[in-house]
N, C-alpha and C positions, 0 to 999 in steps of 0.2 A: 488447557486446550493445547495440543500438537502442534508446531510449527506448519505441518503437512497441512491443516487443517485451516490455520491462517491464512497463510502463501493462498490456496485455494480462495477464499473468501474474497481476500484484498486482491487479486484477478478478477473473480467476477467483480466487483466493485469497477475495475478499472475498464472492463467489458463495456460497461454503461457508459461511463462517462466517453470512453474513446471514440464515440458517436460525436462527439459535441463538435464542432467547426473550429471552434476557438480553443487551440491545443493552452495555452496558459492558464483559462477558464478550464478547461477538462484537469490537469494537472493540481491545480488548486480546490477542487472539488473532491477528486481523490482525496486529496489528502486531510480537509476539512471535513469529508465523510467519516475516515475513520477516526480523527481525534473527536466527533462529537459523540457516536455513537458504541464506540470500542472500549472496553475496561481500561484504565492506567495498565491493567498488567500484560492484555490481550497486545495492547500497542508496544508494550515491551521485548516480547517474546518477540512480534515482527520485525524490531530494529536489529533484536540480536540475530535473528534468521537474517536478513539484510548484511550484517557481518561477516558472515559466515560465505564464505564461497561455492562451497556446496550448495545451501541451499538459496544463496541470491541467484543463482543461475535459472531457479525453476518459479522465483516473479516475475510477472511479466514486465517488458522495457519500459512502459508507462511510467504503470505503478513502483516499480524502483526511482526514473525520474524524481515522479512527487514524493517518494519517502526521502528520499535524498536533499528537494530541494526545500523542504516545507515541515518547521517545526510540528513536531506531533503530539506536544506538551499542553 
């Protein structure tokens, strides 16, 4: 799967939660979302896009947050 394609997913993912009240609760959701139901490699491809300057600019502020702050192993 394309970084393009990820970035896309892991926003909407971050869509949802960003409703929640409780931003710590929302960020820990994020990121508990994708380590449970994401491939080992799917989750790979997003750290290294996350790396990447180019393309961390087009994750959204959340969802960088929780990848950032929240092992995804």
């Amino acid at each position: 799967m394309d970084a393009a394609n990820l970035i896309r997913m892991a926003n909407r993912i971050g869509e949802f939660f960003e409703a929640m009240p409780e931003r710590e609760e929302a960020l820990h959701g994020i990121a508990e979302h994708i380590r449970k139901f994401w491939e080992p490699r799917m989750r790979g491809q997003l750290l290294a896009a996350l790396a990447d300057p180019a393309q961390a600019e087009r994750i959204a502020p959340m969802v960088r947050e929780a990848l950032q702050r929240h092992d995804l192993k």
